[in-house]
Structure formats: structure tokens, C-alpha cells
N, C-alpha and C positions, 0 to 999 in steps of 0.2 A: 545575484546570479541565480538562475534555475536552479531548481534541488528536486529529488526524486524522492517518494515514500517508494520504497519496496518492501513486500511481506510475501513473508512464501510459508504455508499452509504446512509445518514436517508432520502435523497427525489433527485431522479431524475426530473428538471425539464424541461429543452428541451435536447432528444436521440440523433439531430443533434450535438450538441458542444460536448453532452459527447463521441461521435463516434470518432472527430476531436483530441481531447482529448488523448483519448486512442489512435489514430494512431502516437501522438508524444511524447506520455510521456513511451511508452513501450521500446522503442530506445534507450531516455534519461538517463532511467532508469537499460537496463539490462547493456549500456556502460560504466556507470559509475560503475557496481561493479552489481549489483539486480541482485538476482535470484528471479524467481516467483514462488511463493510454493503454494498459491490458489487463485482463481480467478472466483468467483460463488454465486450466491446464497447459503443458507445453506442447508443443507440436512435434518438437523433437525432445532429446536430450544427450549430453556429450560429456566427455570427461568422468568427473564426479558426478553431476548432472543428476535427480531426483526429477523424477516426475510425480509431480506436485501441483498443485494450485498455487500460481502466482499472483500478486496482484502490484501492477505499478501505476501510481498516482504522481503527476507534474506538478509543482508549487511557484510560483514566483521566485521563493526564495525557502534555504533552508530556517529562516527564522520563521513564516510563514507557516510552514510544514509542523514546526514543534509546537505552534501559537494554533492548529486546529487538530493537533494530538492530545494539546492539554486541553483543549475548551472543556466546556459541561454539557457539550452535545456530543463528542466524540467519548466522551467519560461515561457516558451515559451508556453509548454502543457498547462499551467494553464492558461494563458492569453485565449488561442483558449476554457478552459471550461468556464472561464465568469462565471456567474450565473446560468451555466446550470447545479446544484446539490449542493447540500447542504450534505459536508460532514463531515466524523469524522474522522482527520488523525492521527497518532504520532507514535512514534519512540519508540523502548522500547528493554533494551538489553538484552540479552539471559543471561540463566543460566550456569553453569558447571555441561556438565551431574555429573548425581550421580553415585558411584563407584558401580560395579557388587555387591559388599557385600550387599549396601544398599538398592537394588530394589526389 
């Protein structure tokens, strides 16, 4: 079943490492399977709602997802961010669209 990486950015602290960051974990991440579905600030925000840097990646599967979090390329990205943000990651799998009747 489809599984989704979500990570939402609660404090960017040095834009050098997080720059470094993003130039090895985008690599890591589309070769191991990721697609990148958004990659932004929000457009809006509601509720509790944080306006924030979001970032949501598709996987095949939530095993998938954890198998190019733990790689040595993804390991790698994260070493060169260090301390340079404070995020919120995790993994979470998709549902089965619902059938034409029920929409």
C-alpha cells in the first residue's frame, strides 16, 4: 500500500546545512523509490495550523519509506543537516481510494 513521508520544518536554525541537506537527501530519496508531491510553505493555514515548510514524499510502500530513511545516502543527508532544524518527520500509509459509488 502507498505510504507518505511527511516532515514539517517547526524551526529552521542554520539555511547553510539545511541547503547541504536538501542537495543530498533529494537524490537519496527520489532513487530509492520518492516521488515529491509538495515542497513549500502552505498556502493557507487552519485550526492549529503552522505556517511552516512542509515537505510530502509518495513511496510504494511504508516499508519502502523506512528502507530510504535508513539508507547511507539518506544518512548521509542527515548528518550534513546536524542541528540545522528541528523537525517533524514520519511515515504514514495511504488509504484505498474509495469506489466511484461512494464519493
Amino acid at each position: 500500500m502507498t505510504a507518505y513521508w511527511i516532515s514539517s520544518y517547526l524551526e529552521v536554525t542554520d539555511e547553510t546545512r539545511l541547503k547541504a541537506y536538501a542537495e543530498l537527501a533529494f537524490p537519496a530519496l527520489t532513487s530509492a523509490g520518492g516521488t515529491f508531491l509538495a515542497r513549500s510553505t502552505p498556502a493557507a493555514v487552519y485550526e492549529a495550523g503552522r505556517d511552516m515548510r512542509t515537505v510530502l514524499i509518495e513511496f510504494e510502500s511504508a516499508e519502502a519509506a523506512v528502507a530510504a530513511h535508513d539508507s547511507a545516502a539518506y544518512q548521509e543527508a542527515l548528518e550534513a543537516l546536524g542541528d540545522g532544524a528541528v523537525r517533524d518527520m514520519r511515515i504514514v500509509e495511504g488509504i484505498a481510494p474509495a469506489p466511484v459509488s461512494d464519493r
